[in-house]
BAVOBA-325785 format. One record per residue: residue number from 1; residue in three letters; x, y, z of N, C-alpha, C, O in turn. Coordinates in steps of 0.05 Angstrom, whole numbers, plus 5000, padded with zeros to 4 digits. Example, Ala and Ser with C-alpha at 12.3 -4.5 7.8 and 13.67 -1.06 7.14 Angstrom:
2
NUMI  num  residu    nu    nv    nw   cau   cav   caw    cu    cv    cw    ou    ov    ow
NUMI    1     ALA  5264  4886  5156  5246  4910  5156  5264  4934  5156  5285  4934  5169
NUMI    2     SER  5257  4955  5142  5273  4979  5143  5258  5001  5157  5268  5023  5161
//
This chain:
270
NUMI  num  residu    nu    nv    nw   cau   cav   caw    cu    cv    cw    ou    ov    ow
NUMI    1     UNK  8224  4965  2767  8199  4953  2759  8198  4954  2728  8205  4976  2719
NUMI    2     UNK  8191  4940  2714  8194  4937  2685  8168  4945  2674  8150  4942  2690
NUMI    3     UNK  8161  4956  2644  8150  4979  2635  8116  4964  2643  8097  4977  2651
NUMI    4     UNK  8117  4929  2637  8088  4914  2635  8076  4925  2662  8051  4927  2664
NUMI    5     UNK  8094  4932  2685  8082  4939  2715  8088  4961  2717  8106  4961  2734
NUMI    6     UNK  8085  4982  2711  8083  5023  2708  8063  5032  2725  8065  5051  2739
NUMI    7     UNK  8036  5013  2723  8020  5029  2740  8024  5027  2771  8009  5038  2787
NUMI    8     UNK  8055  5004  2780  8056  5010  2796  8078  5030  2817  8082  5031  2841
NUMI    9     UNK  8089  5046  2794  8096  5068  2795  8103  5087  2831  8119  5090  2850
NUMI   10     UNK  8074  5094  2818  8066  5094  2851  8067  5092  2868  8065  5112  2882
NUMI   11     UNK  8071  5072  2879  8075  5046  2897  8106  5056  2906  8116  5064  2927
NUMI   12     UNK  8114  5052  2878  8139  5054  2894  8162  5068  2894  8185  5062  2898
NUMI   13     UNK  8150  5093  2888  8163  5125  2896  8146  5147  2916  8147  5171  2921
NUMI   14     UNK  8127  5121  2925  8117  5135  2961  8121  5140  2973  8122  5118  2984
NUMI   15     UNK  8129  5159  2996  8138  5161  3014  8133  5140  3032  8148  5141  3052
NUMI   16     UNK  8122  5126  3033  8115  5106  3055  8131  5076  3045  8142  5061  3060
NUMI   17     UNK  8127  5075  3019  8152  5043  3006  8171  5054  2997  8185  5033  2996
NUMI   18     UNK  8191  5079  2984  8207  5078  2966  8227  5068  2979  8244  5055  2966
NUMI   19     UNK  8230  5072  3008  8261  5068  3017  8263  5037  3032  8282  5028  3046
NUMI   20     UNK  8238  5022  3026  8245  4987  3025  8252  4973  3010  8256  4949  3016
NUMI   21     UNK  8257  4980  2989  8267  4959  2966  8251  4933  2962  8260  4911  2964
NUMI   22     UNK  8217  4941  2954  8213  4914  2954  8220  4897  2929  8228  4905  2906
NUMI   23     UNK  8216  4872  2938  8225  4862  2910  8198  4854  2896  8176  4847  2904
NUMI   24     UNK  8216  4858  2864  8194  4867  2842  8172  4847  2850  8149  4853  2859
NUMI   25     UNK  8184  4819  2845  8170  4798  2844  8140  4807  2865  8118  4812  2858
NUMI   26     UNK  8149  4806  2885  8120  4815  2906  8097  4839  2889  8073  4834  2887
NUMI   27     UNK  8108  4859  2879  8089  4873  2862  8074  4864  2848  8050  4866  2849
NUMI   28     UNK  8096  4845  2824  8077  4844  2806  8064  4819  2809  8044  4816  2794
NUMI   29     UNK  8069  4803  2822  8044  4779  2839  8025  4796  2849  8002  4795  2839
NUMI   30     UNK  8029  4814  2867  8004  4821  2872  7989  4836  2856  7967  4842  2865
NUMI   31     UNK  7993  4844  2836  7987  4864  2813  7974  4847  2797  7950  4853  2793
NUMI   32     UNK  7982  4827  2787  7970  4811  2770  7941  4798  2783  7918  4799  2774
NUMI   33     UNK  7948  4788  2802  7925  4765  2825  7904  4786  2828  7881  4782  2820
NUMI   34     UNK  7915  4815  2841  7890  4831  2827  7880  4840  2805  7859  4851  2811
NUMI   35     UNK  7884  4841  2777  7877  4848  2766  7856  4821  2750  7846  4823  2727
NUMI   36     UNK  7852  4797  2769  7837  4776  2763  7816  4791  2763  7799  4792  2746
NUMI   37     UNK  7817  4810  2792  7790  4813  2805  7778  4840  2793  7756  4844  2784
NUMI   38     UNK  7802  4858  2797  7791  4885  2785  7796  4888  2753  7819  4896  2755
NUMI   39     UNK  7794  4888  2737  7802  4902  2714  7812  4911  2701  7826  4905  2682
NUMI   40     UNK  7803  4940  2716  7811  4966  2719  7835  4973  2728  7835  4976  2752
NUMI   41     UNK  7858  4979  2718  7889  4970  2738  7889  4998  2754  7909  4999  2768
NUMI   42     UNK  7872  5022  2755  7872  5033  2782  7854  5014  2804  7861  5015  2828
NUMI   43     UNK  7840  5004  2798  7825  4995  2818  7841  4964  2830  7837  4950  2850
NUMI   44     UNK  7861  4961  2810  7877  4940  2824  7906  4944  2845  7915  4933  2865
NUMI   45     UNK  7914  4972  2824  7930  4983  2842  7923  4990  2875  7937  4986  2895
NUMI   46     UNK  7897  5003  2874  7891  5008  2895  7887  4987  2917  7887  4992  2941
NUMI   47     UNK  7882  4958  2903  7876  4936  2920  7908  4922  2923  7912  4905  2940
NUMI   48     UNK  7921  4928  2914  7955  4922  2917  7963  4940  2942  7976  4931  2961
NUMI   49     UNK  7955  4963  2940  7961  4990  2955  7948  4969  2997  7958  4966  3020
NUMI   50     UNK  7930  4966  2987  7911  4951  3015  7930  4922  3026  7936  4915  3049
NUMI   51     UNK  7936  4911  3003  7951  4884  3004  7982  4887  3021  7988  4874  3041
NUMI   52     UNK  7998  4904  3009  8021  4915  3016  8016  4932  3049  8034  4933  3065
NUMI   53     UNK  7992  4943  3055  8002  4953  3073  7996  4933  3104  8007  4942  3124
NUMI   54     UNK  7984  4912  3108  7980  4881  3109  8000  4871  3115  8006  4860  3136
NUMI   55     UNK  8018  4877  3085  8041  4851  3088  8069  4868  3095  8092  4861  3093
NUMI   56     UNK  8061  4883  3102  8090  4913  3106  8084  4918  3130  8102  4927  3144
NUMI   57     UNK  8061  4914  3142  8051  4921  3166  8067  4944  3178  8081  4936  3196
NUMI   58     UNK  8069  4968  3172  8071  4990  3188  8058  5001  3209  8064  5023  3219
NUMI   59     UNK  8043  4987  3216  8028  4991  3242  8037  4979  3265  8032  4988  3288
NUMI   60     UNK  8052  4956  3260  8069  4942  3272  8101  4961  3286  8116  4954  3304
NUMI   61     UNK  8102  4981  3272  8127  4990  3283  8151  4985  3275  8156  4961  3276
NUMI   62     UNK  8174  5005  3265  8203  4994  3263  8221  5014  3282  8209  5030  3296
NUMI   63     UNK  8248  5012  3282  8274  5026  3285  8268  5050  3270  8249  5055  3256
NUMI   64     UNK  8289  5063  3278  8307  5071  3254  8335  5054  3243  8353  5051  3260
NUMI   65     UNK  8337  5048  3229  8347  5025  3226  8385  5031  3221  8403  5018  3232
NUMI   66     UNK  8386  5050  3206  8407  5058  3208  8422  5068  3242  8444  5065  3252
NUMI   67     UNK  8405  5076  3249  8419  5088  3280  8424  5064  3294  8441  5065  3311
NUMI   68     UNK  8410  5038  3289  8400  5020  3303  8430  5001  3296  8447  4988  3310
NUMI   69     UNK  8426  5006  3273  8470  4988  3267  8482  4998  3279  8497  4984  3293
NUMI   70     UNK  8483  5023  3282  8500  5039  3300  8497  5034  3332  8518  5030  3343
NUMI   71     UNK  8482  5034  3341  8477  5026  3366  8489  4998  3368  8510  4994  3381
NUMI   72     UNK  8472  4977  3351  8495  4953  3345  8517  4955  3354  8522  4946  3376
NUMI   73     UNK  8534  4968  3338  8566  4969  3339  8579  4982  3357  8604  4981  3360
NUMI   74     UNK  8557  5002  3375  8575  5008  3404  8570  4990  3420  8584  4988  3440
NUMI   75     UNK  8547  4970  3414  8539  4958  3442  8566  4939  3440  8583  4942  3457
NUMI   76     UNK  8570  4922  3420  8590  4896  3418  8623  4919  3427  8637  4913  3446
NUMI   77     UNK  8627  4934  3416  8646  4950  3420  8662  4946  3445  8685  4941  3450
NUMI   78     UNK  8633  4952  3462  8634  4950  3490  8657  4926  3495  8681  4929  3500
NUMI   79     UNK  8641  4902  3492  8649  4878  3497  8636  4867  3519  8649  4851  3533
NUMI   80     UNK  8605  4873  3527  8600  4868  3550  8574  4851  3544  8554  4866  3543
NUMI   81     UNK  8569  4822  3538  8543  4806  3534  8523  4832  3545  8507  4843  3531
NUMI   82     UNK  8528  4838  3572  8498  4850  3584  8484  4875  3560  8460  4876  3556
NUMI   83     UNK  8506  4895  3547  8508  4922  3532  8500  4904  3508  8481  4916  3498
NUMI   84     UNK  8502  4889  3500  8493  4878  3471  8461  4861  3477  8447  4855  3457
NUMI   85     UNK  8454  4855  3499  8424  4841  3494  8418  4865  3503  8404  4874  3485
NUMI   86     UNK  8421  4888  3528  8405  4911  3519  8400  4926  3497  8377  4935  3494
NUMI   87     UNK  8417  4932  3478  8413  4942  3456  8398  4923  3434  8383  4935  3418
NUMI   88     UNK  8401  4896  3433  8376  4888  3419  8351  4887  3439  8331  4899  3430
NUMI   89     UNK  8349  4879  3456  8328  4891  3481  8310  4915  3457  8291  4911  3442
NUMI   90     UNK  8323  4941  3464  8313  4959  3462  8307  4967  3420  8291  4983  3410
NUMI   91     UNK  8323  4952  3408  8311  4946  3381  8282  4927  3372  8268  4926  3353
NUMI   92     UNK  8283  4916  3392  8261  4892  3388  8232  4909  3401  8209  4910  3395
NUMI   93     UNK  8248  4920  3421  8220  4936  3434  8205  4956  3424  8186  4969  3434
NUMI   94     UNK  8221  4960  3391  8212  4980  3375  8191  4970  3346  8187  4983  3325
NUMI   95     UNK  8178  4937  3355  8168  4928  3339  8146  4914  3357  8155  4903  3377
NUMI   96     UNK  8112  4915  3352  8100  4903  3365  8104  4867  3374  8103  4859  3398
NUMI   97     UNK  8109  4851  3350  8109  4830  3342  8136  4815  3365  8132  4794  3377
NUMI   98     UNK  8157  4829  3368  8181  4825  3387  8174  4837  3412  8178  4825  3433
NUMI   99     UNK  8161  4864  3412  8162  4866  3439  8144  4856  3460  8151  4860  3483
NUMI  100     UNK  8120  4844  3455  8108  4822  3465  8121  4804  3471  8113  4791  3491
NUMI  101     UNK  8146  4795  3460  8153  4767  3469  8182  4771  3481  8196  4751  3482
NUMI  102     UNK  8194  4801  3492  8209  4811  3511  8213  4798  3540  8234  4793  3552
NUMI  103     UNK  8181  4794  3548  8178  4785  3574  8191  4756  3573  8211  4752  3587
NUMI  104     UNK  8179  4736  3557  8179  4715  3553  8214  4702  3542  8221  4679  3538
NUMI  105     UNK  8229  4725  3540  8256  4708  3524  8269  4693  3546  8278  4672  3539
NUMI  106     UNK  8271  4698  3569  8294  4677  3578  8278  4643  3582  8289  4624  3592
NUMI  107     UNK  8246  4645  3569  8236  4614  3571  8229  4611  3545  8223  4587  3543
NUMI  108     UNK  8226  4622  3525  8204  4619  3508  8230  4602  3486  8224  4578  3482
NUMI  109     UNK  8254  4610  3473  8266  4584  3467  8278  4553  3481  8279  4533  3467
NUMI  110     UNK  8283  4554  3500  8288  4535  3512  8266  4507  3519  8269  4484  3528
NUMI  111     UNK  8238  4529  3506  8214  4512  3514  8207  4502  3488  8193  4482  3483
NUMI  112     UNK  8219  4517  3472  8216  4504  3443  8232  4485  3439  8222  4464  3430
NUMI  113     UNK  8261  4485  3445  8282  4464  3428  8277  4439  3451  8287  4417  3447
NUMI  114     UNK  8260  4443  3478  8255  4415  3481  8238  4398  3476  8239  4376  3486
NUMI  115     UNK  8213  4410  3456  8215  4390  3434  8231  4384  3412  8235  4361  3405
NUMI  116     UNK  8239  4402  3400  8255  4397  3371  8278  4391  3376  8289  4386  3354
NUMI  117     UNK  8298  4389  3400  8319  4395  3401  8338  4416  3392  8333  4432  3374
NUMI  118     UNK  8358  4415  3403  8376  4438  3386  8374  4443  3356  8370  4423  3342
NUMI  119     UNK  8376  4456  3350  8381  4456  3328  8406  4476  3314  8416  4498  3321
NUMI  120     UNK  8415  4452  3284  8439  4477  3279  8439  4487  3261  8459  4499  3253
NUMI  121     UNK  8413  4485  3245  8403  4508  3227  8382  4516  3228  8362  4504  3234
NUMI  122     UNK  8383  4537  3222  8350  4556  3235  8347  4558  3206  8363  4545  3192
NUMI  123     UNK  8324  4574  3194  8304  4584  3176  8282  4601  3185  8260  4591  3189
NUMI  124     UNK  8287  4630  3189  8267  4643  3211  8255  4657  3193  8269  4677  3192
NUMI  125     UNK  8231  4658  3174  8214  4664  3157  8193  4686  3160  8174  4680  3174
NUMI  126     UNK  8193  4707  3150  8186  4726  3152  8192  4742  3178  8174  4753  3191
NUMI  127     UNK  8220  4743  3184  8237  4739  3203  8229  4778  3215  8245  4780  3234
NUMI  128     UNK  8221  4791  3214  8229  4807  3231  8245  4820  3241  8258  4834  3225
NUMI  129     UNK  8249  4822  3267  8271  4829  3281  8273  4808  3297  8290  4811  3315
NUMI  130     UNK  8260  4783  3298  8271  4755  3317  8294  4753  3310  8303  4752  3333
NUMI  131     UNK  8317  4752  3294  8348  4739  3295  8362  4762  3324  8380  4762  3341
NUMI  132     UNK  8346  4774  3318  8358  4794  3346  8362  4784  3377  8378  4793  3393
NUMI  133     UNK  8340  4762  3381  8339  4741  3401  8361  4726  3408  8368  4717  3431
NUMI  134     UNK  8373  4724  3381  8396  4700  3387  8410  4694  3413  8413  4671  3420
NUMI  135     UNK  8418  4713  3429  8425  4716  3455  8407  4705  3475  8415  4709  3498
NUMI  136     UNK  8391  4695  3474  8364  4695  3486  8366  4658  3478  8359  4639  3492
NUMI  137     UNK  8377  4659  3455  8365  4627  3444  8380  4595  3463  8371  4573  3470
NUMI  138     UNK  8411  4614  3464  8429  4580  3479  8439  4566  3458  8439  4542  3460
NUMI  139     UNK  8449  4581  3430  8455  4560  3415  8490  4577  3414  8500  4596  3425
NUMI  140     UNK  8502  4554  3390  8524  4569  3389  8536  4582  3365  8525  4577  3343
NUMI  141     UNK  8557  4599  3365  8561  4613  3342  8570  4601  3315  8579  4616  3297
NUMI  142     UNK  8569  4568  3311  8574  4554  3295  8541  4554  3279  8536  4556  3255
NUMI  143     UNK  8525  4551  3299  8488  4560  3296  8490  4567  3262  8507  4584  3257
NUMI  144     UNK  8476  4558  3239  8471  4570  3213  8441  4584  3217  8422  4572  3226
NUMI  145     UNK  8440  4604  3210  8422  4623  3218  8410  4632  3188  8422  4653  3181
NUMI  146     UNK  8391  4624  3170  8379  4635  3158  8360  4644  3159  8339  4634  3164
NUMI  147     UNK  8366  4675  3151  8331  4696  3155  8318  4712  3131  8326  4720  3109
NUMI  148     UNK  8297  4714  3145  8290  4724  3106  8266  4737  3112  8248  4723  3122
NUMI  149     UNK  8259  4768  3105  8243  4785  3108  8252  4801  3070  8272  4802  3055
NUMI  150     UNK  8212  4814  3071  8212  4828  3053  8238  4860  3049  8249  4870  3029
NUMI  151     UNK  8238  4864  3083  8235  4897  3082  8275  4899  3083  8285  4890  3103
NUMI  152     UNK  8288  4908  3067  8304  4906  3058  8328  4926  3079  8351  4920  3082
NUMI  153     UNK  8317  4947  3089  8335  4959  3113  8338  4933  3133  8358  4922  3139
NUMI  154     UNK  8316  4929  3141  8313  4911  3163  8340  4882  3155  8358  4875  3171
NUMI  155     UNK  8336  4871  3132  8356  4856  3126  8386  4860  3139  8400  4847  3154
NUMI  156     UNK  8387  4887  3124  8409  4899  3129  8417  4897  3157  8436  4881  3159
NUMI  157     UNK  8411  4905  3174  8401  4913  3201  8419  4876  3217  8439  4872  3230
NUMI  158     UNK  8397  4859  3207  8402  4836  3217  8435  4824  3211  8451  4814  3227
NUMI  159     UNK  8437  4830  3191  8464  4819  3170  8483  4831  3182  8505  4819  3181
NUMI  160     UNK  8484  4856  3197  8508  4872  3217  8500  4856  3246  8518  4849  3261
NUMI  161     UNK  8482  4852  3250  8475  4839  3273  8488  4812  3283  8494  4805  3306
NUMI  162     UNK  8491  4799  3261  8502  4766  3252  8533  4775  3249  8550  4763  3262
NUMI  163     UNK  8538  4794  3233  8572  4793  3231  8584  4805  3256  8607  4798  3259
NUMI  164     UNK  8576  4817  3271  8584  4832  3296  8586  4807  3316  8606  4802  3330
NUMI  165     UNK  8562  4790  3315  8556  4761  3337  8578  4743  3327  8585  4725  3343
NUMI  166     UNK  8593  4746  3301  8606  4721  3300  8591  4696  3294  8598  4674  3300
NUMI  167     UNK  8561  4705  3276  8551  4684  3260  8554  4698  3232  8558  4722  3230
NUMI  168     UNK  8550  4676  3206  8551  4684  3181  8524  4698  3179  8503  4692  3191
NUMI  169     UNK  8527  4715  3163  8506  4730  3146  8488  4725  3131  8485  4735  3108
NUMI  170     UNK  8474  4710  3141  8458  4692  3122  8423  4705  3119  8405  4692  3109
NUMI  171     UNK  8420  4730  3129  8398  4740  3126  8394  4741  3093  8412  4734  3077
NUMI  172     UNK  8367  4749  3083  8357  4754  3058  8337  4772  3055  8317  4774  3069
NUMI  173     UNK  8345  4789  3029  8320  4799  3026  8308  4787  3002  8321  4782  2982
NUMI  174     UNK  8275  4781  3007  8264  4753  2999  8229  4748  2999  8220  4738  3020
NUMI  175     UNK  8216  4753  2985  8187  4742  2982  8188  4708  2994  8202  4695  2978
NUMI  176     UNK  8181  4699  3007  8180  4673  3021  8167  4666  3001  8175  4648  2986
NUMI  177     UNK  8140  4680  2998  8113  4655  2989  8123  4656  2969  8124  4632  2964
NUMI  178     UNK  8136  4670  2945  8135  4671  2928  8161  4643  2916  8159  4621  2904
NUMI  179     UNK  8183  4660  2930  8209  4641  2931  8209  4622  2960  8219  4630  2981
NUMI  180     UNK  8200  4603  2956  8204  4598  2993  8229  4577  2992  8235  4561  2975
NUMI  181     UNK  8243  4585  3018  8274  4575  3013  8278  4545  3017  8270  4530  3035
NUMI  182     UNK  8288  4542  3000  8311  4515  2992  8326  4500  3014  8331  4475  3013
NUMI  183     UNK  8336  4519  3039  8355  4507  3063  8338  4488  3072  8313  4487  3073
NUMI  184     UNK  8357  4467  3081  8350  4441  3099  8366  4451  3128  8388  4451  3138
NUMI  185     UNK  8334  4462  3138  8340  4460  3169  8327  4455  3184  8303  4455  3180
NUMI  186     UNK  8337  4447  3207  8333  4432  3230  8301  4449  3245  8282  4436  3250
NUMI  187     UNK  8301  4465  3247  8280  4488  3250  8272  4512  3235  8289  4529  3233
NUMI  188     UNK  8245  4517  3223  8239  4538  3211  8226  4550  3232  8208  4536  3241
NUMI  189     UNK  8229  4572  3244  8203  4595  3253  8187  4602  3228  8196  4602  3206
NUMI  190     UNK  8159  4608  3236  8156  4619  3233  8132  4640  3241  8111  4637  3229
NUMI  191     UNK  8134  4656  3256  8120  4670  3280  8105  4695  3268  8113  4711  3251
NUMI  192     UNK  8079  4695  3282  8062  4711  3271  8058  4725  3250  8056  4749  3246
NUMI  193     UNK  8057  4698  3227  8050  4713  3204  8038  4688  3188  8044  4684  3164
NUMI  194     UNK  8025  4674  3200  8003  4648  3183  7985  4662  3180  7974  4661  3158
NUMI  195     UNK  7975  4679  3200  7951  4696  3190  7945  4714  3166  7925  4719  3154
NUMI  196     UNK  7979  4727  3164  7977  4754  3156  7978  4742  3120  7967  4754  3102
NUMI  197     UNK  7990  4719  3118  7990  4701  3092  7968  4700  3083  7965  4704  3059
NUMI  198     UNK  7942  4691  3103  7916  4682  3095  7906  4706  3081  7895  4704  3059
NUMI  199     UNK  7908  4731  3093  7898  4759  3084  7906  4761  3061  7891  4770  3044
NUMI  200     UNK  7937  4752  3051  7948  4757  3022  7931  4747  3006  7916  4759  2991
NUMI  201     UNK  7934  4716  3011  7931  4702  2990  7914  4674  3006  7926  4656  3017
NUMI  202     UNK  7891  4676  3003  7880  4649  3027  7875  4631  3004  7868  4631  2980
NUMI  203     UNK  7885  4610  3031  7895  4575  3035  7923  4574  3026  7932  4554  3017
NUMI  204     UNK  7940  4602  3030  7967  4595  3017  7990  4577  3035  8012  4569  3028
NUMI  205     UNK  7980  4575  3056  7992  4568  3081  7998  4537  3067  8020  4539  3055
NUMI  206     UNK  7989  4515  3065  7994  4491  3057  8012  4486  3036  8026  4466  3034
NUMI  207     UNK  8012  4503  3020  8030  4493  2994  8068  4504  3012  8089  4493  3007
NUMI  208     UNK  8064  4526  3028  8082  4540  3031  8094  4523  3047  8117  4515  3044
NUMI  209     UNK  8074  4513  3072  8091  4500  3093  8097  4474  3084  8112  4462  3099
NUMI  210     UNK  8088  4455  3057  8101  4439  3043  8116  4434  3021  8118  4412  3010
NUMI  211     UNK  8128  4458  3015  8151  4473  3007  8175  4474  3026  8195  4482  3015
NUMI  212     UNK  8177  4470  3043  8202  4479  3066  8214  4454  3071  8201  4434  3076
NUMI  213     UNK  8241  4453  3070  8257  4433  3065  8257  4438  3103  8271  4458  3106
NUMI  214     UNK  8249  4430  3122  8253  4432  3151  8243  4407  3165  8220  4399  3163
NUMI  215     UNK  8263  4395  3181  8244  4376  3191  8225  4386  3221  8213  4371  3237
NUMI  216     UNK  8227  4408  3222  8203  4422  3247  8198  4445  3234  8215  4455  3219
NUMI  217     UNK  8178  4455  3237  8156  4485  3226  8147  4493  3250  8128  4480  3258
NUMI  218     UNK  8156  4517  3267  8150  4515  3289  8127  4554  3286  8130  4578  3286
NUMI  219     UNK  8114  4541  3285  8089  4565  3273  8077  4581  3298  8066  4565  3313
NUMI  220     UNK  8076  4609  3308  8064  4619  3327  8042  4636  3312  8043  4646  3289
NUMI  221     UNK  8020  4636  3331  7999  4657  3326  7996  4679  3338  8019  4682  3347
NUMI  222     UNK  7981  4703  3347  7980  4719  3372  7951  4704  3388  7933  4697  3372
NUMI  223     UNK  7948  4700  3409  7919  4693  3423  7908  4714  3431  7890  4714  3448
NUMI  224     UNK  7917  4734  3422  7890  4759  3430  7905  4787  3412  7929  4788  3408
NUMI  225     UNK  7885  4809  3401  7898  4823  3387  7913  4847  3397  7917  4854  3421
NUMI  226     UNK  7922  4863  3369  7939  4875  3380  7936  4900  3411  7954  4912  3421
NUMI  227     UNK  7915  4901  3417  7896  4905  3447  7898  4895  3463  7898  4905  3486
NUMI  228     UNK  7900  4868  3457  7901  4856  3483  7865  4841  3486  7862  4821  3501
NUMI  229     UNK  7847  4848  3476  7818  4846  3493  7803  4830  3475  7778  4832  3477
NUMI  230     UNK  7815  4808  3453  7801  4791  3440  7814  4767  3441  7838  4768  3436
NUMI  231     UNK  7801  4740  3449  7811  4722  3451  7808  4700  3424  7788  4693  3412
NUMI  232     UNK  7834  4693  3419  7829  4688  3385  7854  4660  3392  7874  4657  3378
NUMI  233     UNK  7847  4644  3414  7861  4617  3404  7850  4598  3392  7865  4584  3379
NUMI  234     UNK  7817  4593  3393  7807  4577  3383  7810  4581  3349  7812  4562  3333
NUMI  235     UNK  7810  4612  3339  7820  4621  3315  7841  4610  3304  7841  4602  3281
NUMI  236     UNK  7861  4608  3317  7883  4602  3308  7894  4573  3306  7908  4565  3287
NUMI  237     UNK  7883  4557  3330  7877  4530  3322  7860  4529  3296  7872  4513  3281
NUMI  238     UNK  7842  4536  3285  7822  4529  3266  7839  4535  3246  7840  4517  3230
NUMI  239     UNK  7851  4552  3242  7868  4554  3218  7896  4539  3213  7904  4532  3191
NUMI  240     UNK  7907  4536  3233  7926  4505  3233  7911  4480  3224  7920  4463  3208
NUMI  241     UNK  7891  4480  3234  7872  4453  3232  7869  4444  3205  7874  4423  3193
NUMI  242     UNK  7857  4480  3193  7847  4472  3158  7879  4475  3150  7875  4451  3154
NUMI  243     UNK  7904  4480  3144  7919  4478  3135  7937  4459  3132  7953  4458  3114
NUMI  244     UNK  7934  4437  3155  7931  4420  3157  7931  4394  3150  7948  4376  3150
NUMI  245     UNK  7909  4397  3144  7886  4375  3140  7893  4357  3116  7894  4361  3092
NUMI  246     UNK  7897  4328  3135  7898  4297  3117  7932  4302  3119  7946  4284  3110
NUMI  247     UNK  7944  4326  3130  7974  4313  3133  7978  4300  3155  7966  4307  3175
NUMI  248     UNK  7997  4279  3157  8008  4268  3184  8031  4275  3182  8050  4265  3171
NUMI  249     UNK  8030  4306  3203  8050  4309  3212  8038  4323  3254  8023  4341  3262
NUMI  250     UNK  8055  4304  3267  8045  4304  3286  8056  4333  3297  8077  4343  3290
NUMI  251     UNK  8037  4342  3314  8038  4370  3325  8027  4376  3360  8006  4373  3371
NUMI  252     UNK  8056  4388  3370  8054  4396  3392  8055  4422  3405  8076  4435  3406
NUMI  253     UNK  8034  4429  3416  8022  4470  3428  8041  4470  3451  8046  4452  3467
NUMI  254     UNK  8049  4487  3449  8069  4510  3467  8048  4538  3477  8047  4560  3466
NUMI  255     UNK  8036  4530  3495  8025  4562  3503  8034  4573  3516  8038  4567  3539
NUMI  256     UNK  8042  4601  3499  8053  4629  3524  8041  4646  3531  8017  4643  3530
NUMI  257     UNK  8048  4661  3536  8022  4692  3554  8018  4701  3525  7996  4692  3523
NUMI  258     UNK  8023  4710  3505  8016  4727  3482  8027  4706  3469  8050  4715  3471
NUMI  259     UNK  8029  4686  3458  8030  4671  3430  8028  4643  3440  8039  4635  3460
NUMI  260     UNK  8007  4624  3419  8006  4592  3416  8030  4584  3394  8028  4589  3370
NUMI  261     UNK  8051  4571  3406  8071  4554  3377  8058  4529  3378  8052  4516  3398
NUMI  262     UNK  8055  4524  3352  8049  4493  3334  8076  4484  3330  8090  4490  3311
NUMI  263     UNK  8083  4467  3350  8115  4456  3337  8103  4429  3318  8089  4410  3326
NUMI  264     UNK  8110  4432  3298  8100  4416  3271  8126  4400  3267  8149  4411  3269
NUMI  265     UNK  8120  4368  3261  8141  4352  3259  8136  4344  3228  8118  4328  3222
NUMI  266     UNK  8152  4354  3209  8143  4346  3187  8164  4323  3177  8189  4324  3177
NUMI  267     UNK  8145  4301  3169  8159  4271  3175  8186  4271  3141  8183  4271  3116
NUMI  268     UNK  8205  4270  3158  8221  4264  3128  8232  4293  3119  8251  4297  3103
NUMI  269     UNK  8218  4312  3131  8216  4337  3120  8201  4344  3092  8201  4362  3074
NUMI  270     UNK  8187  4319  3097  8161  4326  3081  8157  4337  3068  8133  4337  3060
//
């Protein structure tokens, strides 16, 4: 972090961020955007401190990530397809956002690419632990797979995941909104996190999703929270709607038991 951003210091010799590697850029965007509001750069730090834990979502759940390569590398070891989707099985189930959509993998891609068709480059954006799916997806190991998450173990994590599968390594560690990527592909995910954008930075959703060199944006929400006992599709339509709005790009709902996808046809790639 360079001397102009010190006060955020802090931040990131916490026990809770030091060992993510975020990148600077995310700090000091958010450091700055607050200090529109606060002044006072403790009082901004502290609103960075709120922002980050949002967009880091630790409530959400991880691995251990190192054990979790490891596990990796005995499952493929094996040589047995069944020993390698259990072991991402049981990685994915260590994250709320994936393990919701456990039940759903042997339909939930297949229901996607028949609208978009196959596709042979992905872009899975604020990716998670979804590349872990791949087994799940039906594509093949020629598949270009780009992923891109803040949290920099997790990268890691994916990038052994991809060279073990016999796809390239094309994970990243990567601020999207900030840098949003350049690849021309056939499909972007990008799954439960339109919301979590709005919380960053609201109305950022539009400039981002017309930013993306993709000719499909295939956007999921959650329809009820992380409980289970609030029903939030009409929410989530409303916020596709305003993000939206005055583009023609035609758009078709995928509803599953826990997530609505917007498969977004963006014309030209728009």
């Amino acid at each position: 972090m360079t001397r102009d951003n010190s006060p955020l210091d802090s931040i990131l010799q916490s026990r809770k961020y030091r060992g993510l590697d975020l990148p600077e850029e995310t700090l000091r965007d958010l450091y700055e955007r607050e200090l529109q509001r606060h002044p006072n750069p403790k009082e901004a730090v502290k609103a960075v401190r709120e922002k980050l834990h949002n967009i880091i979502a630790p409530y959400l759940g991880d691995p251990d990530y190192e054990a979790g390569q490891a596990a990796l590398r005995r499952a493929f070891a094996a040589g047995d397809p069944a020993v390698v989707k259990e072991a991402c099985r049981q990685l994915m189930s260590q994250h709320a956002s994936t393990r919701e959509r456990i039940p759903l993998l042997e339909d939930f891609y297949p229901r996607l690419f028949a609208v978009t068709g196959q596709p042979r480059v992905i872009a899975d954006l604020a990716c998670g632990l979804n590349p872990l799916a791949f087994a799940w997806m039906g594509l093949p190991r020629e598949t270009r797979y780009h992923a891109y998450d803040l949290h920099h173990p997790r990268v890691e994590l994916i990038n052994t995941y991809f060279a073990l599968a016999g796809l390239a390594p094309l994970a990243e560690h990567r601020d999207i909104l900030i840098s949003p990527p350049e690849v021309e592909a056939d499909v972007a995910f990008f799954f439960k996190e339109a919301h979590r954008f709005e919380q960053r930075q609201r109305g950022c959703n539009r400039a981002f999703w017309q930013a993306l060199k993709a000719r499909w944006l295939l956007v999921s929400l959650p329809i009820t929270n992380l409980t289970g006992q609030r029903d939030l599709l009409e929410r989530q339509r409303a916020l596709v709607a305003r993000t939206m709005e005055g583009l023609n790009w035609p758009v078709t709902e995928v509803l599953m038991d826990t997530e609505l996808v917007f498969c977004i046809e963006k014309q030209d790639g728009a």
